[in-house]
C-alpha positions as CSV (number, residue, x, y, z in Angstrom):
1,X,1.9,-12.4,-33.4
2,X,5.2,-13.3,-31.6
3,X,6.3,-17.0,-32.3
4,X,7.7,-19.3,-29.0
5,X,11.3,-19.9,-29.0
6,X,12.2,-23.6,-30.3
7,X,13.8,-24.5,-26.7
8,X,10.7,-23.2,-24.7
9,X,8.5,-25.4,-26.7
10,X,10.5,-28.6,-26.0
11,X,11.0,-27.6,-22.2
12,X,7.1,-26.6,-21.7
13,X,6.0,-29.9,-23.1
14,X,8.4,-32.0,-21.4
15,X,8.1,-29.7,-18.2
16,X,3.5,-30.6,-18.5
17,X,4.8,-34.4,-18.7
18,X,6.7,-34.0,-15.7
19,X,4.1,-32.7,-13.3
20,X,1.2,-34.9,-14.7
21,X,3.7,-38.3,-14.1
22,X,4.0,-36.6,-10.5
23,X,0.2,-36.9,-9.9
24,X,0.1,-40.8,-11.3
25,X,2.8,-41.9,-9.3
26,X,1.1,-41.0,-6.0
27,X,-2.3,-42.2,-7.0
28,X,-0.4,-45.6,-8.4
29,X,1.2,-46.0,-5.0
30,X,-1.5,-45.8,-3.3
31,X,-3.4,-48.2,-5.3
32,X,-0.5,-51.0,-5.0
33,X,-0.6,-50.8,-1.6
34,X,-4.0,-50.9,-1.5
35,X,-4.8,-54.0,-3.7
36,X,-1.1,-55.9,-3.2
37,X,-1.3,-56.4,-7.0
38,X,2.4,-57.2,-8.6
39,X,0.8,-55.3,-12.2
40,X,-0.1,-52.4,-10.0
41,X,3.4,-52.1,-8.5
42,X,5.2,-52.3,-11.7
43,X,2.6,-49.7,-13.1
44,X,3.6,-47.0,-10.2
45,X,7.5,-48.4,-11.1
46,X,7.0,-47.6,-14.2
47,X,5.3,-44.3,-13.4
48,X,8.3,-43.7,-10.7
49,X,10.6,-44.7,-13.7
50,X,8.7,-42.1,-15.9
51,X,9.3,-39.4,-13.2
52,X,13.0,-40.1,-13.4
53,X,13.3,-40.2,-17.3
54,X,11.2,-37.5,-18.2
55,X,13.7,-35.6,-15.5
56,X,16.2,-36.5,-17.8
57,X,14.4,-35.4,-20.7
58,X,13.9,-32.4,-19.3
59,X,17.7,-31.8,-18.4
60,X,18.6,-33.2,-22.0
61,X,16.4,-31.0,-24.1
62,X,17.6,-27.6,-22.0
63,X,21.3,-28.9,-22.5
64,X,21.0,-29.9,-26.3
65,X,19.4,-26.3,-27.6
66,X,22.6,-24.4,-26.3
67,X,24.7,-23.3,-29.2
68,X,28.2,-24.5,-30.1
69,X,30.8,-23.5,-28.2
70,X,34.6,-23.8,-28.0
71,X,35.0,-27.1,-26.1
72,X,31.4,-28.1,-28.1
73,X,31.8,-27.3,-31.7
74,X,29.1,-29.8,-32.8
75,X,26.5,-28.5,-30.8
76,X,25.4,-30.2,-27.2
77,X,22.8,-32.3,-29.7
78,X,23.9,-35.7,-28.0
79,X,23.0,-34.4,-24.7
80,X,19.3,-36.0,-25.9
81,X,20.5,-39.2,-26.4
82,X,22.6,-39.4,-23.8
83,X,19.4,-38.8,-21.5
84,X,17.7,-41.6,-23.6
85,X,20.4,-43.8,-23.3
86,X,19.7,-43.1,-19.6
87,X,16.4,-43.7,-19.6
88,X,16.8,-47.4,-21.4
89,X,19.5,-48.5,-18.3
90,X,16.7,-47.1,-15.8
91,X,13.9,-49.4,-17.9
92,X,16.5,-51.9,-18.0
93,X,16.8,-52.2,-13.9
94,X,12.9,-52.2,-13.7
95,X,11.9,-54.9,-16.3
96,X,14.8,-57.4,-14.0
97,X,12.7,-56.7,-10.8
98,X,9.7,-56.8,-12.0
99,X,10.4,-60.1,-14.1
100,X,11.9,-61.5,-11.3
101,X,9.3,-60.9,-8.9
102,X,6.8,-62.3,-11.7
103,X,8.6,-65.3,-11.7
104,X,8.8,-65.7,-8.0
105,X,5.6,-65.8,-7.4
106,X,4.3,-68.0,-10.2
107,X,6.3,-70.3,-9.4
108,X,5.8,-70.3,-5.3
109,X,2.7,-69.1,-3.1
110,X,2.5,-65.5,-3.9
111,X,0.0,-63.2,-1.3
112,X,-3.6,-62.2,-2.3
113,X,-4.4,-60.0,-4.4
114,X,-7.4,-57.2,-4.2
115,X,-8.9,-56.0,-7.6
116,X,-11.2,-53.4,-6.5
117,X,-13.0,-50.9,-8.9
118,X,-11.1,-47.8,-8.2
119,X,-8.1,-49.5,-9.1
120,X,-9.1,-50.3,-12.6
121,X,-10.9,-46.6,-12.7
122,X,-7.8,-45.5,-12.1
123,X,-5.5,-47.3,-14.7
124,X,-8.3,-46.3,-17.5
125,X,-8.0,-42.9,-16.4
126,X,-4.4,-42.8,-16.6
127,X,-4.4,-44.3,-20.0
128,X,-6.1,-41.4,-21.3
129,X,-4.0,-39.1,-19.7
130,X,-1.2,-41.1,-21.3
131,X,-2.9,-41.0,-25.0
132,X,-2.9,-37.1,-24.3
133,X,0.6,-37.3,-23.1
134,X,2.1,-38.9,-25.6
135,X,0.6,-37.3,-28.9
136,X,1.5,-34.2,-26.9
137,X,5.2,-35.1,-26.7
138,X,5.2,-36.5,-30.3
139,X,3.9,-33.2,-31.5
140,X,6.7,-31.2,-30.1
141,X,9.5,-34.0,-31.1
142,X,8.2,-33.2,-34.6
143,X,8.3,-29.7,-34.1
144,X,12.0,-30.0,-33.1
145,X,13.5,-33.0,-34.4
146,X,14.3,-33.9,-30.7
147,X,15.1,-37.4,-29.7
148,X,14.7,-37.2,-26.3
149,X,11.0,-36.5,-26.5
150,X,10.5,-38.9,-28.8
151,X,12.0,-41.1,-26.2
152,X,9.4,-39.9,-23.6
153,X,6.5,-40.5,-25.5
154,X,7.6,-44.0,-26.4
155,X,8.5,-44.6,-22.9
156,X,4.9,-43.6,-22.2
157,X,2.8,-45.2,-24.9
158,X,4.6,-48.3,-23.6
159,X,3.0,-47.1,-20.4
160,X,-0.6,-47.3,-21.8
161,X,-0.2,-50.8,-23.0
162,X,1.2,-52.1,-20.4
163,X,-1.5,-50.3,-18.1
164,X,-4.2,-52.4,-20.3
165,X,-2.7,-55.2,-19.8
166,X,-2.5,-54.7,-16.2
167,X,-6.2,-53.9,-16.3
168,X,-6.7,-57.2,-18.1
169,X,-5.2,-58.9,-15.5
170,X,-7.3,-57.2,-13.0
171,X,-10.4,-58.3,-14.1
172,X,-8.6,-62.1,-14.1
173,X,-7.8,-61.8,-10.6
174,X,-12.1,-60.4,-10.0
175,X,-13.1,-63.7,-11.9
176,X,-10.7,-66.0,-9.4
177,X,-7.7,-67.1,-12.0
178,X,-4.7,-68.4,-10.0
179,X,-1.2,-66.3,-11.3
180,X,-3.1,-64.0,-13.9
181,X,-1.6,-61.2,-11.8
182,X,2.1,-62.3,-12.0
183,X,1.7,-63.0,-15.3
184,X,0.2,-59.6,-16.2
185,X,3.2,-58.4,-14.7
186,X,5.6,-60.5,-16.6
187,X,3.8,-59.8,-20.1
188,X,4.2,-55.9,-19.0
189,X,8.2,-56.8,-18.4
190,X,8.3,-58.4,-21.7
191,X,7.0,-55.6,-23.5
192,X,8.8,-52.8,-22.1
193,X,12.1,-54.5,-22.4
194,X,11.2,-54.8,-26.2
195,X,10.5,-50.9,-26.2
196,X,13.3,-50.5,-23.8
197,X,16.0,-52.3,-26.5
198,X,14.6,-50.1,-29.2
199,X,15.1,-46.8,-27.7
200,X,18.9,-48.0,-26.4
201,X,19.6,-49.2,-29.8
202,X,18.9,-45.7,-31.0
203,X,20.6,-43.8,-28.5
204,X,23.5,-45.9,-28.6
205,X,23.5,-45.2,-32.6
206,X,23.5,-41.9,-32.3
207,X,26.2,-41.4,-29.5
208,X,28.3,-43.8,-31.8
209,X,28.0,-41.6,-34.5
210,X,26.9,-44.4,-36.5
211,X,25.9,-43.2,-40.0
212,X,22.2,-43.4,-41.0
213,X,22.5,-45.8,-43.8
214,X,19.1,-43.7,-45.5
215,X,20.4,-40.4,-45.4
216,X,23.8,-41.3,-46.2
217,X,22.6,-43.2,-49.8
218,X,20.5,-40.1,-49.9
219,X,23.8,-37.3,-49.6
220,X,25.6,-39.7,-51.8
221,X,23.0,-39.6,-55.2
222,X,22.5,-36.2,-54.6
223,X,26.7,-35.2,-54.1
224,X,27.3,-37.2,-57.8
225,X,24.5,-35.1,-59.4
226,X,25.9,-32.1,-57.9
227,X,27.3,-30.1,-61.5
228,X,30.8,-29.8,-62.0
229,X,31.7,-32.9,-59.8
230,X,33.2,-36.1,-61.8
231,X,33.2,-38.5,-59.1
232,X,31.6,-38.5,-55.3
233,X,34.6,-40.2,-53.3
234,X,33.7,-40.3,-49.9
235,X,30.6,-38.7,-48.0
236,X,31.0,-39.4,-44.6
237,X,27.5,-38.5,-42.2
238,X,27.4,-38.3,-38.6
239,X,23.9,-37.4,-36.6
240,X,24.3,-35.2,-33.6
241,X,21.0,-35.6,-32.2
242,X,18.3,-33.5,-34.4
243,X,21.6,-32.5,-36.8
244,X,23.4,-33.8,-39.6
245,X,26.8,-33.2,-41.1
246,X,28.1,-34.5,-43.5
247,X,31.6,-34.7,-44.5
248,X,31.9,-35.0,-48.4
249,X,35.0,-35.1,-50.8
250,X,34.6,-34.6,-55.1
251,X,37.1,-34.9,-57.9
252,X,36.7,-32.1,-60.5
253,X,39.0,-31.0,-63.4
254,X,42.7,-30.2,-62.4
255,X,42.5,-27.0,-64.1
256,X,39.4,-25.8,-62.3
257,X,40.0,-22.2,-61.0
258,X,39.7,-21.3,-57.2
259,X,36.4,-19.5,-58.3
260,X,35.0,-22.7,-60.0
261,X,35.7,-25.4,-57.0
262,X,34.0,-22.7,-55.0
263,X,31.3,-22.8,-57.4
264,X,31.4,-26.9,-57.0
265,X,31.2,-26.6,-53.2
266,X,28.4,-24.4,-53.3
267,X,26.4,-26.7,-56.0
268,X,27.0,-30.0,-54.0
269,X,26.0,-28.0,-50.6
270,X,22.4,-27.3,-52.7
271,X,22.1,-30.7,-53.8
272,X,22.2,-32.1,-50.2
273,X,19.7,-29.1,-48.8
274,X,17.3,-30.5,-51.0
275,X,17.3,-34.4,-49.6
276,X,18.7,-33.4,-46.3
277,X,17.4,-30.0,-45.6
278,X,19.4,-28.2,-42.3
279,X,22.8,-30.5,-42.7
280,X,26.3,-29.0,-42.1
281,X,28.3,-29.6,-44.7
282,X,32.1,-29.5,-45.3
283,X,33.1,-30.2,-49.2
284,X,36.7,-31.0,-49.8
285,X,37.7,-30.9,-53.9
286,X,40.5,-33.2,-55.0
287,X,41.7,-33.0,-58.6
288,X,40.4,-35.7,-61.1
289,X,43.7,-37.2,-62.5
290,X,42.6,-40.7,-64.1
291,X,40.6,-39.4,-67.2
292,X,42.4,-36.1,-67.9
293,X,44.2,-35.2,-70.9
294,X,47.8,-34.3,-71.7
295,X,47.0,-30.8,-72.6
296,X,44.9,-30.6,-69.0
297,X,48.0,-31.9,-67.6
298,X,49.9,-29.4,-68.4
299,X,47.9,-26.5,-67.9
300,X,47.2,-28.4,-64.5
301,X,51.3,-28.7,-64.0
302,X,51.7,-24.8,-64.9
303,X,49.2,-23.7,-62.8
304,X,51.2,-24.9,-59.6
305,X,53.7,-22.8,-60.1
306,X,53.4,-19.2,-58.6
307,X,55.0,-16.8,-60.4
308,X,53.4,-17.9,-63.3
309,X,49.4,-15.8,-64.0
310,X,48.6,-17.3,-67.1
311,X,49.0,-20.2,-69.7
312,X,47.8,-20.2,-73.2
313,X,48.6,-21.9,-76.8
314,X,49.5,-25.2,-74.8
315,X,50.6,-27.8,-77.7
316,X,51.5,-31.1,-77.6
317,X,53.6,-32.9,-80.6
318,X,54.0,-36.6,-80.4
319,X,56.9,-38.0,-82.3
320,X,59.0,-41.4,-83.0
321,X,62.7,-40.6,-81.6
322,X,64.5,-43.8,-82.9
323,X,61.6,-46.0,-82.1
324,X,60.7,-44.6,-79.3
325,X,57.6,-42.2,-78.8
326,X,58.8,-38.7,-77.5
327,X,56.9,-35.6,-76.6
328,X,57.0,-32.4,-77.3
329,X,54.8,-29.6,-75.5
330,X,55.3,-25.6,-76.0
331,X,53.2,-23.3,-74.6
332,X,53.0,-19.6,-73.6
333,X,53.3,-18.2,-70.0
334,X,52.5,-15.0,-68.8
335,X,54.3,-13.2,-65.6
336,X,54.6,-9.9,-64.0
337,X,55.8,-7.3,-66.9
338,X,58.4,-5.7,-64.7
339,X,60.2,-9.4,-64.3
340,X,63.7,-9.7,-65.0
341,X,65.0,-11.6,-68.0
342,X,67.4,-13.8,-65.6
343,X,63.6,-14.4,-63.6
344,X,61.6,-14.8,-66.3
345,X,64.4,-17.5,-67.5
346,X,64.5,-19.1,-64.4
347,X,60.5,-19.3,-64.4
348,X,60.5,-20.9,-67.6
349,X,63.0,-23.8,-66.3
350,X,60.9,-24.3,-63.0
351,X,57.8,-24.5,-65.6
352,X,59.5,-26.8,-67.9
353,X,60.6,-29.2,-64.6
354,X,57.5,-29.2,-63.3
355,X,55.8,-30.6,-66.7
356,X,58.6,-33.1,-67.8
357,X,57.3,-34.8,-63.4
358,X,54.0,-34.5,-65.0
359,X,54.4,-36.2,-67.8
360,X,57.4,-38.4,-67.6
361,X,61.2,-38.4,-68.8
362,X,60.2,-39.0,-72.6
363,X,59.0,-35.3,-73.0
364,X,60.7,-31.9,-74.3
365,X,58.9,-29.0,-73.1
366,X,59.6,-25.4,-74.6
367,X,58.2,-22.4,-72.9
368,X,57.7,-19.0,-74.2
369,X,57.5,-16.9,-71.3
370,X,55.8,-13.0,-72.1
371,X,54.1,-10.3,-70.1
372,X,50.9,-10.5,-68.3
373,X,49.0,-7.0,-70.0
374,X,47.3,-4.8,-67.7
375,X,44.0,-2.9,-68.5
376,X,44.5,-1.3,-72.1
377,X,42.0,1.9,-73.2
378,X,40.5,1.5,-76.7
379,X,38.7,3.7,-79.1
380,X,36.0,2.4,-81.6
381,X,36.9,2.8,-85.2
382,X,34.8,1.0,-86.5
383,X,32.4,4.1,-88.8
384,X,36.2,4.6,-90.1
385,X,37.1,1.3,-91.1
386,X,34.4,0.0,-93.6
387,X,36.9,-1.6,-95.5
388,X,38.1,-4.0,-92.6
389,X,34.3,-4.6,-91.8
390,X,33.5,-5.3,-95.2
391,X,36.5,-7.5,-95.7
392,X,34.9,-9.8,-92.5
393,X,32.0,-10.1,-94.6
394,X,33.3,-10.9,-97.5
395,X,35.3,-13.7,-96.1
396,X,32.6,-15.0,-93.9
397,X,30.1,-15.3,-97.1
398,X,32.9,-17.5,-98.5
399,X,32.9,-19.9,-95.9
400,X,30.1,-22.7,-96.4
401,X,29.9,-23.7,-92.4
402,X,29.4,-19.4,-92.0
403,X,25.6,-18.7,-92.4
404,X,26.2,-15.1,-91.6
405,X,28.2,-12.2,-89.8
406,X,25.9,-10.0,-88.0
407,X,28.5,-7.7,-86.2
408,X,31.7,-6.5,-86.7
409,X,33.7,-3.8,-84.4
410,X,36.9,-2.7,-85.3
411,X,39.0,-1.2,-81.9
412,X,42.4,0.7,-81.5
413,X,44.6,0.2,-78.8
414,X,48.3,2.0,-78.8
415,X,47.6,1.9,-82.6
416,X,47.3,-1.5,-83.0
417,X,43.7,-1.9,-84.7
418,X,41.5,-5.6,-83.8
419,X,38.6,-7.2,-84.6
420,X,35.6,-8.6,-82.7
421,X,33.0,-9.8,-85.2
422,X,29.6,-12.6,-84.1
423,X,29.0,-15.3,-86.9
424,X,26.2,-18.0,-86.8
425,X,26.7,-21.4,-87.8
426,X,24.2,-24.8,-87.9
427,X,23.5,-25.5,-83.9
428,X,24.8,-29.2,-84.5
429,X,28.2,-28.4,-86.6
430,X,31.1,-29.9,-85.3
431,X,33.0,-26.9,-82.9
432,X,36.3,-28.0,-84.7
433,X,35.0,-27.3,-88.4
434,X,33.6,-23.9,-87.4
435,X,36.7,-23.3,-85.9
436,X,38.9,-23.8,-89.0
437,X,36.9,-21.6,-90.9
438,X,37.0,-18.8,-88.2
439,X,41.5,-19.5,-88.7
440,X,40.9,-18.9,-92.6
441,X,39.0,-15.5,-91.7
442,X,41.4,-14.3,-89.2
443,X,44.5,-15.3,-92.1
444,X,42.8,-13.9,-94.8
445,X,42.1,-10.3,-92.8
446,X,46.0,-10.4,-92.1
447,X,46.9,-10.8,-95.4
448,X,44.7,-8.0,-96.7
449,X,45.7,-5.2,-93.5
450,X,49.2,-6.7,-92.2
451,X,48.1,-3.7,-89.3
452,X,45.4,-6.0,-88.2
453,X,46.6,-7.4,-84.4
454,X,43.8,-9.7,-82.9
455,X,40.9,-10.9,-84.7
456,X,38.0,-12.8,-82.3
457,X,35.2,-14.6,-83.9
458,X,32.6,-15.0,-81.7
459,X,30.7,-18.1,-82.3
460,X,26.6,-18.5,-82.1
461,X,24.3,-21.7,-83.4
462,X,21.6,-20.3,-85.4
């Protein structure tokens, strides 16, 4: 089954509107001229009115579904509201004659007026039309999220009201009621200048770009829940007409790697699709400075500096320099391996500047600057070892906080032998005591094979 374009639903529905307001307006003329009746006349004004706006409609709704472009990067979206906005000016001009007129003649001798039948046949008639109309157009503004036929239909269920009141004031005029014609006409002014005020308030919003307090409350919860993002600092929303986008900014941690703010974008962008399904959205990351630590200071400080790949063993010392607190930070850097001595030196110092900004004049910082390692072949040893994997056992046995060691591999690389081994320890232990007893492992296997070069304890709660 092949499905009708978006656009060609919105123009057919506004485009059956259009030639059914085309058959009212001449039967509504001829009516007024007919009967002389003020209601009548600013029935077919109204339905000349219609005719214009659902012209506009028309134009706006084959205007808004073109794409972005170059001199259009948002979309032609407004061109909607812009019709709308159109369409209240145009109601605007009507409800001032009509009201005047209304006026006029209640307060001065006004001509007779004729109620025949037809004419009240007629107004019933187009009242159904109008109820067909409108949930017509309300369908397809659903369908597309399209202000301008929303518009249309309210312009025309304003229509059927103010057609029953015009056939209210009809039947006043058949019973003999002096003015119940020019105020039937009035009452219809009064009620679609109300409708008229609503849709230009709309419009006017929209072409403003003023933010939809709602949604925006909405993109805000849903941006601080997003994970990874410590603080929502602005979200900025602007509706195009049928489209959002919103323009958001987050803090996350200073140390956070390219991969992980792209992760952060990506996990706010979800978090919106879900309360605000279809918005564009832009997500600017800004690090969080307020609650981080020294040591994420530094590694944040470090990382700024190109040359340098890597930053590990960070440590900072505080000490008492003749009353005064000091600090002391070494850490380890890693650069190309075929860097110069003179350019790994002068690495080191811009490293060394760049922490003592970060953290003020009342710190020494020592940097140990070493090769970054390319990709190093190994060859499992471990059948050949059993001493080195029974050693790991032994030790982990001896530690109280070590429920077991399920694994051990013993590698060699250029000679160099290391260990990987998995222990289990209570799911709520502290990370920090399971940690010292890893340190008393790795110490104890270097003291017993002095060959020994890495040794990794991988942790799991049991």
């Amino acid at each position: 089954m092949t499905t009708v374009p978006r656009y060609k639903r919105s123009e057919h529905a506004a485009r059956i509107s259009l030639g059914v307001t085309v058959i009212l307006v001449v039967l509504k003329a001829i009516v007024w001229v007919s009967t002389s009746s003020l209601a009548v006349a600013s029935q077919a004004l109204d339905s000349v009115l219609d005719l214009v706006a659902l012209s506009l409609v028309f134009v706006g709704v084959r205007v808004a579904n073109k794409p972005a472009d170059d001199t259009h990067h948002y979309g032609h979206g407004k061109a909607e509201n812009l019709a709308a906005f159109t369409q209240t000016l145009l109601i605007g001009v009507v409800v001032a004659v009509v009201a005047a007129e209304s006026l006029r003649r209640l307060f001065s001798d006004s001509p007779s007026v004729e109620a025949p039948w037809y004419a009240i046949a007629l107004l019933l008639v187009s009242m159904a039309v109008d109820v067909a109309r409108v949930l017509m157009l309300l369908k397809a503004a659903r369908a597309e999220g399209s202000d301008a036929l929303r518009a249309g239909a309210l312009n025309i269920a304003s229509d059927i009201a103010t057609a029953g009141v015009t056939v209210i004031s009809l039947f006043a005029v058949r019973m003999d009621i002096e003015g119940a014609d020019a105020a039937g006409a009035l009452l219809i002014a009064l009620f679609v200048a109300f409708a008229a005020y609503r849709l230009g308030k709309h419009s006017v919003e929209v072409l403003m770009d003023t933010a939809p307090s709602t949604k925006v409350e909405m993109i805000q919860q849903a941006v601080a829940a997003a994970p990874g993002v410590r603080a929502a600092r602005r979200v900025r929303v602007r509706d195009t007409g049928g489209s959002l986008f919103a323009d958001v900014t987050v803090s996350a941690g200073r140390t956070a790697s390219l991969d992980r703010v792209h992760d952060i974008t990506e996990n706010v962008e979800r978090e919106i699709e879900k309360v605000a399904p279809g918005t564009d959205v832009i997500v600017h990351v800004e690090p969080e400075t307020e609650s981080s630590g020294l040591v994420e200071r530094v590694q944040a400080a470090a990382s700024r500096q190109a040359d340098v790949y890597e930053v590990h063993n960070v440590l900072v010392h505080a000490f008492d320099d003749q009353g005064q607190q000091r600090l002391h930070v070494t850490l380890h850097a890693k650069v190309r391996p075929t860097t110069s001595i003179q350019a790994a030196h002068d690495v080191a110092d811009q490293l060394e500047r760049a922490i003592e900004q970060e953290l003020g004049d009342h710190v020494r910082v020592d940097a140990h600057i070493e090769p970054l390692e390319s990709t190093a072949f190994a060859t499992d040893v471990t059948d050949g070892r059993a001493d080195i994997v029974n050693a790991v056992g032994e030790l982990a046995s001896a530690e109280v906080d070590i429920l077991d060691c399920h694994e051990v591999i013993v590698t060699s690389t250029g000679g160099e032998l290391s260990v990987v081994a998995h222990v289990s320890g209570r799911a709520s232990l502290p990370l920090s005591q399971l940690h010292d007893a890893s340190k008393r492992i790795e110490n104890g296997l270097h003291a017993r094979f002095p060959e020994l070069g890495a040794v990794l304890l991988h942790f799991e709660p049991r």
